[in-house]
C-alpha positions in Angstrom: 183.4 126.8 169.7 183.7 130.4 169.9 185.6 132.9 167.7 188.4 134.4 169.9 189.8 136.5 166.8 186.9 137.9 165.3 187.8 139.6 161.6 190.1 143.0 161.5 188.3 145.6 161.0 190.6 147.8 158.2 188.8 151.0 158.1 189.5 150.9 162.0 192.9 149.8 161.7 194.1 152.3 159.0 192.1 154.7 161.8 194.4 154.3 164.3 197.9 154.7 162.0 196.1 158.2 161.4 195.7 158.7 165.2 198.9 157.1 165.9 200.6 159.5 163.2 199.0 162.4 164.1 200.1 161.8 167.7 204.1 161.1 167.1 203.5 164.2 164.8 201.8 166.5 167.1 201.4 165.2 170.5 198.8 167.7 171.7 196.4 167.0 174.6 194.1 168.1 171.6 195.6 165.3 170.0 195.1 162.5 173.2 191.4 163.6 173.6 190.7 162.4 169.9 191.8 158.9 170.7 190.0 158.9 174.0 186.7 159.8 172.1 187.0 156.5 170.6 186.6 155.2 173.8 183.1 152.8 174.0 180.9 152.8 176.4 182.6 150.3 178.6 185.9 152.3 178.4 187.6 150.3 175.5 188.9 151.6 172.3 188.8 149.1 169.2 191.3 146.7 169.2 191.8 147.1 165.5 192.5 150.8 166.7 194.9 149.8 169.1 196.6 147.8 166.8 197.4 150.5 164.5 198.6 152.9 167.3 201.2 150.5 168.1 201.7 149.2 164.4 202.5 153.0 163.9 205.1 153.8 166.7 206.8 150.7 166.1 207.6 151.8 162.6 208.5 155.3 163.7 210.9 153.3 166.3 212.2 151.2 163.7 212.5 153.7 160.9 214.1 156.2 164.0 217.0 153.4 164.6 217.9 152.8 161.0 218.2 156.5 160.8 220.8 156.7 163.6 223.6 154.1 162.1 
């Protein structure tokens, strides 16, 4: 039996709620091309990366709503 999930990888999670921060803070081009670096050989960033992008701009969605009632 194979792994599917294979372990988080925290240093690259926490990596892309930085990215993901930086971009909703400043979303250069500059900015993109940082993410896009992270890009592997094959054309895929880390999942765990991925992850904290979009763990990151759902917060800032969440924390946006709660703002506006």
């Amino acid at each position: 039996m194979t792994n599917d999930n294979p372990p988080q990888n925290d240093e690259e999670f926490d990596y892309g709620c930085e990215c993901g921060m930086t971009l909703l803070n400043e979303p250069t081009e500059e900015n993109l091309n940082n993410v896009i670096d992270e890009l592997d050989d094959d054309g895929v960033i880390s999942t765990e990366i991925v992850y904290g992008l979009l763990a990151t701009i759902l917060m800032s969605l969440s924390s946006e709503d709660s703002e506006d009632h």
